[in-house]
N, C-alpha and C positions, 0 to 999 in steps of 0.2 A: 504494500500500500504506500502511498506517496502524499505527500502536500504542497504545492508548489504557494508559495504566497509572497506577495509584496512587501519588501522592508521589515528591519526584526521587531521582535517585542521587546518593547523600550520601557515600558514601566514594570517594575518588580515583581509587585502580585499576579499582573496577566501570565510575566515569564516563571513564573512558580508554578503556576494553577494549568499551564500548558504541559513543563513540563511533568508535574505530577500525571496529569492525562496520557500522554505520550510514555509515561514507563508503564503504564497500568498496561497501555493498549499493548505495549512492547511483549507482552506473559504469550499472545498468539499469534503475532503479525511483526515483521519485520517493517518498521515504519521511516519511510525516506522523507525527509524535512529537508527543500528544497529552498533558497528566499533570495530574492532579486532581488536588485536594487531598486528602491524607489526613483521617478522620477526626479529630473530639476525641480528645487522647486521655486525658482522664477519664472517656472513657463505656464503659460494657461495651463488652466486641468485637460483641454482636449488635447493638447499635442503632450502631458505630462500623461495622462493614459495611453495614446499612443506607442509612447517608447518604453512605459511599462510593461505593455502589452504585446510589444514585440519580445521583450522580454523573459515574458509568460512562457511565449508561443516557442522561444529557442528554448526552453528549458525542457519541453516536452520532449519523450524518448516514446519511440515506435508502438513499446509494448504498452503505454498513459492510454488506457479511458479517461480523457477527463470528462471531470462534474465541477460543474462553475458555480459557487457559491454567487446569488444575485437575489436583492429582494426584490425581483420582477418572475424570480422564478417559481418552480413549482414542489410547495409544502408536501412533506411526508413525517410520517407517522416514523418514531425508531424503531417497530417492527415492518415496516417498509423499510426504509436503510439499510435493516438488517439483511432483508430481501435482496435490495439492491446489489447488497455487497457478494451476496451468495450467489446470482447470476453474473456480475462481472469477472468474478474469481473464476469462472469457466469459460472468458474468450481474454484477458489481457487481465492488466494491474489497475487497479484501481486507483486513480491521480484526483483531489479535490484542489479548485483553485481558489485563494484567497485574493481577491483587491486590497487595494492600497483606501485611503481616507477616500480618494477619487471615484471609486469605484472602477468599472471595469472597462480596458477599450473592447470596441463591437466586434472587432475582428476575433479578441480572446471568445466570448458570449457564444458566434456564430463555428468556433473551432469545437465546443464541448460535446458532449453525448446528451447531456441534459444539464440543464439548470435548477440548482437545488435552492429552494429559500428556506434560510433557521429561522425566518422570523416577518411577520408582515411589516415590523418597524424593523430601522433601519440600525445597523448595530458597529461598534467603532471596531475597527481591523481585527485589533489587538483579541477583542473580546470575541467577535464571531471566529476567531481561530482558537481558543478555549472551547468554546460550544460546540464546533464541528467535530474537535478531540475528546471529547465528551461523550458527544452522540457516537463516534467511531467507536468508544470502549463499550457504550451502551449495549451498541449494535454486536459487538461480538457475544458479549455476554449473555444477550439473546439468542446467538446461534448456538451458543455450549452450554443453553438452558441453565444457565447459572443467575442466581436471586437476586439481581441487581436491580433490574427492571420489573417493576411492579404495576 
């Protein structure tokens, strides 16, 4: 499984509470933590997503399904995720992508397999990349029936 996301976690508790997730998940999934560099940020947000997003788009490796984290995109249940994640495991690797504050360029949006939204409000980088590691431990733990998820 992978994550490709824009710029690091900068403030303390988000980089605690990631990395707490990310060992949890670590017990059944080998977990690739991927982060580009954010944008200039002198330059408008459309040309600063741009070359984010080209970004994105070179970090990608043949065997990425990506899923583009977007809150334009399409809400699931973590026993759907869990789903997800159990039919992707049988054609490639599973890649989520994280935007930057800007959100996403269209050409990353239009590269994905699907667009995932954690939330119909809009959520800071930092934090929707905790939630997605979250929901990714959730979702295993779903698959190996174990009492997490209630």
């Amino acid at each position: 499984m992978r994550c490709i996301c824009v710029g690091k976690v900068k403030t303390a508790f988000w980089k605690e509470a990631a990395a707490h997730y990310a060992q949890r998940l670590s017990r059944w999934r080998r977990l690739e933590l991927t982060e580009v560099r954010d944008g200039d940020a002198a330059l408008p947000p459309g040309q600063r997503n741009a070359v984010e997003g080209r970004r994105l788009l070179e970090a990608l490796r043949p065997e990425d399904i990506p899923f583009v984290l977007d809150e334009h995109g399409q809400r699931h249940t973590s026993s759907r995720l869990a789903d997800l994640l159990r039919q992707t495991d049988a054609t490639g690797r599973p890649c989520f992508i994280v935007g930057g504050p800007w959100g996403l360029d269209p050409e990353v949006l239009r590269s994905a397999a699907a667009c995932i939204s954690l939330s119909d409000m809009t959520l800071p980088h930092e934090l929707a990349r905790v939630v997605l590691l979250e929901q990714l431990y959730r979702a295993e733990t779903i698959l190996r029936n174990i009492p997490y998820h209630h």
